[in-house]
C-alpha positions in Angstrom: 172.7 158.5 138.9 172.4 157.6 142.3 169.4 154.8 143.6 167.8 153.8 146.4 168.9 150.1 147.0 167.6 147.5 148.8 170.2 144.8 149.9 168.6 141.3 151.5 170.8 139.0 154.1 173.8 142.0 155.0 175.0 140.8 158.4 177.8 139.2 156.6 179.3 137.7 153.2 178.4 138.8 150.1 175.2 140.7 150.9 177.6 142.8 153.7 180.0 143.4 150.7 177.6 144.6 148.2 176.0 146.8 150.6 179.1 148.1 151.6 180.5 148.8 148.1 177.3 150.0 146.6 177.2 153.0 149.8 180.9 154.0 149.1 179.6 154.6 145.4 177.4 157.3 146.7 173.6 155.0 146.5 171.4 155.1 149.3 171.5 151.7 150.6 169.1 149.6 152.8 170.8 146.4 154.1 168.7 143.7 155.7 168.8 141.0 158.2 166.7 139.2 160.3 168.2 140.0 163.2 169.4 144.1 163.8 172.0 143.2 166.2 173.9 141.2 163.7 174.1 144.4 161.7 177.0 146.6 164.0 178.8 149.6 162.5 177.7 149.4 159.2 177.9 152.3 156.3 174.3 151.5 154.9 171.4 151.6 156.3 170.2 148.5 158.8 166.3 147.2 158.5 165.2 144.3 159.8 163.6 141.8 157.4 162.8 138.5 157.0 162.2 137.1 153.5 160.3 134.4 155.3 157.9 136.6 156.6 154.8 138.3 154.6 154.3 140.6 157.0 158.3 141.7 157.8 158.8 142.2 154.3 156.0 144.3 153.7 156.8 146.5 156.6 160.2 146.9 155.5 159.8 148.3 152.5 157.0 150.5 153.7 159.1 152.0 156.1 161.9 152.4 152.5 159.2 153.7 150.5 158.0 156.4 153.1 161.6 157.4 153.6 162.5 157.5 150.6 159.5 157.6 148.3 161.0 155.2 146.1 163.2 151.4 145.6 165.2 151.9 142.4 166.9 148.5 142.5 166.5 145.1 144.7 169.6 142.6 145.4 168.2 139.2 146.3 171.0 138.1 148.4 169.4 136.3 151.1 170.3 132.5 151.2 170.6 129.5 153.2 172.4 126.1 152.5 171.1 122.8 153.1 173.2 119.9 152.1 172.6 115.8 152.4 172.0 112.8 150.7 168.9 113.5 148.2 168.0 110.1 148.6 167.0 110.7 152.4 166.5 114.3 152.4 163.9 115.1 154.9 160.9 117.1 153.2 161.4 119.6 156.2 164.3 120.5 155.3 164.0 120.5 151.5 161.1 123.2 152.5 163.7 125.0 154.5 166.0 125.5 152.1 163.4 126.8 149.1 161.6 128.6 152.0 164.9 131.2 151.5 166.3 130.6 148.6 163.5 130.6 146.4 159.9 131.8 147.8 162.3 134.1 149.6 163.0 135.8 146.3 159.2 135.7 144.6 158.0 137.2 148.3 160.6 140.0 148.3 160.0 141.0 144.2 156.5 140.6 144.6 156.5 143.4 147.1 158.7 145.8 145.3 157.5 145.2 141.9 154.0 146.7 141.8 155.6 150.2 142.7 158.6 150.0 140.0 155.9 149.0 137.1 153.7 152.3 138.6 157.2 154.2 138.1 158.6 152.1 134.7 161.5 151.6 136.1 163.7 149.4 138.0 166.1 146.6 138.8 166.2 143.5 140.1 168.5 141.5 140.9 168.9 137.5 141.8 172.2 136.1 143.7 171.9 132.5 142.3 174.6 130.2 141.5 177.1 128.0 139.9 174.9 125.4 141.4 171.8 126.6 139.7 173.3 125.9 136.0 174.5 121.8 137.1 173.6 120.3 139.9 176.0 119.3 142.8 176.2 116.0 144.2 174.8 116.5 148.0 173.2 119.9 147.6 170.8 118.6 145.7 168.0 120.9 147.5 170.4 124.2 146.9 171.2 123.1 143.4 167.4 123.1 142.8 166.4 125.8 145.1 168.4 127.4 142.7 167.4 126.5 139.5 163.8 127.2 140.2 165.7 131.1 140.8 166.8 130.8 137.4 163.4 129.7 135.7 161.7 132.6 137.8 163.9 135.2 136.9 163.9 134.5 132.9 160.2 134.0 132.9 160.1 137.7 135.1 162.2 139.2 132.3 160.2 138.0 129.9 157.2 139.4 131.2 158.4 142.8 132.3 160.1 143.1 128.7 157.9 146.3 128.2 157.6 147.5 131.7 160.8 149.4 131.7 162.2 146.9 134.5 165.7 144.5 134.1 165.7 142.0 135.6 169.4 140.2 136.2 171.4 136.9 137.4 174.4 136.6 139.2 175.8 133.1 139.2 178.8 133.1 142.2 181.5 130.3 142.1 182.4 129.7 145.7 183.3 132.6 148.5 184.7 132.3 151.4 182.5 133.2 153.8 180.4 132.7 156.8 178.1 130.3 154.6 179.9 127.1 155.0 179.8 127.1 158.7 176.5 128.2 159.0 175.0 125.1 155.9 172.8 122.5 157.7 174.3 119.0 157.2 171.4 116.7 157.2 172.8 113.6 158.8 173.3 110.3 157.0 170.4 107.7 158.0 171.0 104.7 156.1 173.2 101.6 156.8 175.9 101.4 153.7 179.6 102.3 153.8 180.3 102.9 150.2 177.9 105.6 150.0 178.8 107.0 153.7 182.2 107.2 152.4 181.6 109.2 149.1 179.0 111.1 151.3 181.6 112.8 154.0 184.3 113.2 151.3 181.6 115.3 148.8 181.4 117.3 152.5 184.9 117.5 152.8 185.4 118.7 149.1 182.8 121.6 149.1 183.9 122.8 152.6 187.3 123.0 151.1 186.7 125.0 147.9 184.5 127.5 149.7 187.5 127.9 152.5 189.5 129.0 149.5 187.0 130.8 147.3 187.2 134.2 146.2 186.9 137.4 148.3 183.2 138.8 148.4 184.7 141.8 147.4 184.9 141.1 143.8 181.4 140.3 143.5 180.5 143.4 144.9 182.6 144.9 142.2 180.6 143.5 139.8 176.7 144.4 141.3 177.9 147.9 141.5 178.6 147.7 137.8 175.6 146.3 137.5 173.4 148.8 139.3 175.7 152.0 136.6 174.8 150.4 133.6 171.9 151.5 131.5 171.9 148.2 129.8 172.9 145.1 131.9 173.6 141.6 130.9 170.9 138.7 131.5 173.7 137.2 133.7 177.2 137.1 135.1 178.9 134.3 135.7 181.2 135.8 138.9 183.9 133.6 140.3 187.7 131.7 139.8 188.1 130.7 136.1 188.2 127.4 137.3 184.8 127.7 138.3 183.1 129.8 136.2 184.1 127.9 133.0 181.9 124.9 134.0 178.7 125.8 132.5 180.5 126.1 129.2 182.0 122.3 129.6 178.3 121.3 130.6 177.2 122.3 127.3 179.7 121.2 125.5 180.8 117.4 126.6 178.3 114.7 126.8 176.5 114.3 130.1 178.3 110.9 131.1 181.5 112.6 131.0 180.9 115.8 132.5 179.0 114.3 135.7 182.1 111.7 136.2 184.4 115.0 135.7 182.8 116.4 138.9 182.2 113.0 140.5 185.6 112.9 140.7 186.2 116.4 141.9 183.9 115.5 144.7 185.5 112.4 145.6 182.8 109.9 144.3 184.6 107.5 142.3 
């Protein structure tokens, strides 16, 4: 059956890839950005939007709704990265980084979700992370912008259990995309090597794993076998098996081990 879809954060990455892929499946996709310029010769449908915004969002899907008289599904794509020491990290730009990431998310499904409880159905669904199952040394705002996604999300299931709405997680591994160059770098503000040291190499090592990550394409792959099934999973975990397999270690080895295990991946030894 074919939905109407509404993609946040398509000017480039994963959102543009999921848009893109969900169109070619034959949905009627809305792709969003905050800027309309950034969105040139696309398949799906540009509208401007920012999640920041009360008043952008509601006009968006207004101007979906009137269209189309319906919003079968919602991707929560949208996201920013902040990364820094959290033992200086500016409150501005912890706010930032939830300001997208998470309120971003409850402000986009709070719009949509009045009119797919009137209809008893819909889907949602929440980009997360890796990052929002174990924190990451130096992201420590992302890492909890995005847990708080993943407390949101399973209380939202929970209460829409009856309402005829899922409500599902994808946890990405790393991509390469446009995201690392465009990840504020808070700078470091405190007068001790050691940690300066550790500091620039944690940079280093997560600028290099996203400049390998996977393809966005294979994500896409997923949502759009997502959005076909009549019964989706609570959550995928989408990424290299490398990656992906890191919850499970989390759970299984005791804490002192696991955080020196990615310590030491991150060059803090």
């Amino acid at each position: 059956m074919k939905k109407v879809i509404l993609v946040t954060g398509t000017s480039s990455g994963i959102g543009l890839a999921c848009a893109t892929a969900l169109q070619a499946k034959g949905h009627t996709v809305y792709g969003s950005a905050r800027n309309l310029g950034s969105l040139q010769a696309v398949s799906f449908k540009p509208i401007q939007l920012d999640v920041t915004d009360d008043v952008s969002v509601k006009a968006a899907i207004d101007t979906i709704i009137k269209a189309e008289g319906k919003l079968d599904v919602l991707v929560n794509n949208a996201g920013n990265g902040v990364a820094g020491p959290g033992y200086t990290m500016p409150v501005d730009a912890a706010k930032k980084q939830f300001e997208v990431n998470f309120f971003g998310v409850v402000r986009m499904c709070s719009a949509v979700l009045p009119g797919m409880i009137a209809d008893k159905k819909g889907l949602i669904v929440n980009i997360s992370s890796l990052a929002g199952l174990f924190g990451l040394p130096y992201q420590s705002m992302y890492s909890a912008s995005k847990y708080a996604v993943e407390g949101y999300s399973q209380s939202l299931r929970m209460e829409l259990r009856n309402a005829g709405i899922k409500v599902v997680v994808i946890n990405p591994g790393d991509f390469k995309t446009g995201f690392t160059s465009a990840r504020e770098i808070t700078p470091f503000t405190i007068t001790n090597a050691p940690l300066e040291k550790e500091y620039n190499a944690a940079i280093a090592a997560i600028e290099k794993d996203e400049s390998i990550g996977a393809d966005p394409s294979s994500l896409a792959k997923q949502l759009c076998k997502i959005v076909g099934s009549a019964n989706p999973a609570h959550r995928y975990l989408v990424g290299g098996v490398g990656q992906t397999i890191v919850p499970t270690l989390k759970s299984i080895l005791p804490n002192g081990i696991f955080e020196k295990l990615m310590n030491d991946h991150y060059g803090i030894k």
